[in-house]
C-alpha positions in Angstrom: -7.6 11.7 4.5 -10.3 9.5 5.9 -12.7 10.7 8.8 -14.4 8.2 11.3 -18.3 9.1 11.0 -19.3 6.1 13.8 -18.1 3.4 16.0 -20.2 0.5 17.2 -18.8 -1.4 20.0 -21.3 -5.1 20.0 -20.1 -8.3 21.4 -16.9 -7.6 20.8 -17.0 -6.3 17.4 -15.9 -3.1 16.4 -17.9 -1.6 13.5 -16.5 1.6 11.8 -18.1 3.9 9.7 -15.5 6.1 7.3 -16.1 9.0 4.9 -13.4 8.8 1.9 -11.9 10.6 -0.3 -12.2 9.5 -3.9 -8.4 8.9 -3.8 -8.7 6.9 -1.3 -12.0 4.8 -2.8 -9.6 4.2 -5.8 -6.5 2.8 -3.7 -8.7 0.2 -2.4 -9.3 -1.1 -6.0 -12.6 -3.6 -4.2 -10.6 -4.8 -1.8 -12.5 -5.6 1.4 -10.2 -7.4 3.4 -6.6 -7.0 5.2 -7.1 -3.1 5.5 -4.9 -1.2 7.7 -6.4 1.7 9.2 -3.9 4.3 11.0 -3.4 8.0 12.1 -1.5 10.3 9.8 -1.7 13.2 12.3 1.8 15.4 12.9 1.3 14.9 16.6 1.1 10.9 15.9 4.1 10.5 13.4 6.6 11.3 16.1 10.3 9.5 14.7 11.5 11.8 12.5 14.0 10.2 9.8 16.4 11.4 7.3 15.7 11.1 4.3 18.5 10.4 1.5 21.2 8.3 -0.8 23.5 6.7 2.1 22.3 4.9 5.3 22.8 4.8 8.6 20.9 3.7 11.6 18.3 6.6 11.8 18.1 7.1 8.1 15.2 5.8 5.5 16.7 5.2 2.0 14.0 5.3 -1.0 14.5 4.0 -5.0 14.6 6.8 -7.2 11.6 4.7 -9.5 9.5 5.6 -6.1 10.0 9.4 -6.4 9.4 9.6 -10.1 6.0 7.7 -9.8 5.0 10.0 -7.3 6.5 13.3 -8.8 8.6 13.8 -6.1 11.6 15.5 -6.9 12.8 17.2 -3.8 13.2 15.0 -0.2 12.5 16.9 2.7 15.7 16.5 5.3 13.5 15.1 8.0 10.2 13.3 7.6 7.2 12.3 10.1 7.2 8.9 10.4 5.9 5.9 13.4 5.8 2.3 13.2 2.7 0.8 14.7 2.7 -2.9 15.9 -0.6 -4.5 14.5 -1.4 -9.0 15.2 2.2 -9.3 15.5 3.1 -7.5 12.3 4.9 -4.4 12.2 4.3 -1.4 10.2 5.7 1.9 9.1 3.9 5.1 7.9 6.0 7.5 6.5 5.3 11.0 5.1 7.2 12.1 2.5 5.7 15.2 1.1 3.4 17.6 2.9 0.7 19.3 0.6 1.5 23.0 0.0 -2.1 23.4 -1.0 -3.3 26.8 0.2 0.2 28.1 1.8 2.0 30.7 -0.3 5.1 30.2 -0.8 6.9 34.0 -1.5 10.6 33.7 -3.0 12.7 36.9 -3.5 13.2 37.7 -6.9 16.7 39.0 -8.0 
């Protein structure tokens, strides 16, 4: 995840200095223009939605092709998730895995 370095406020124009991850350097494949930049944060992604095959109104419904691409094989019940209203255009962030990087995870063994 990205990390604001510095912000320069001049006539109106907002300057922002980022640090990357390399992940993140590739995503933007040179492209300069039309970013969106948002919090990820768990205290910021406050709707939760379910996750799953059949919809309903509070319900986010995802092609299986999605999952596959990005390994995921197992949908969390409830997800983080906000939509942010940017120039008239709405947007919604959704997190659909959480890393498990550094947490143990201890199953009982029959």
């Amino acid at each position: 995840m990205a990390d604001i370095r510095s912000i320069d406020i001049r006539k109106g124009n907002i300057v922002v200095n980022l640090k990357i991850s390399k992940d993140e350097y590739d995503l933007l494949n040179q492209e300069t223009r039309d970013l969106l930049l948002l919090p990820a944060h768990s205290n910021i992604l406050d709707r939760p939605l379910t996750t799953g095959k059949l919809g309903n109104s509070n319900r986010i419904m995802l092609p299986k092709k999605i999952l596959d691409r990005h390994e995921i094989t197992d949908l969390e019940k409830k997800v983080p998730a906000k939509t942010f209203n940017i120039n008239d255009e709405v947007f919604l962030l959704i997190k659909l895995k959480r890393s498990n990087f550094g947490i143990p995870v201890f199953r009982e063994v029959r």
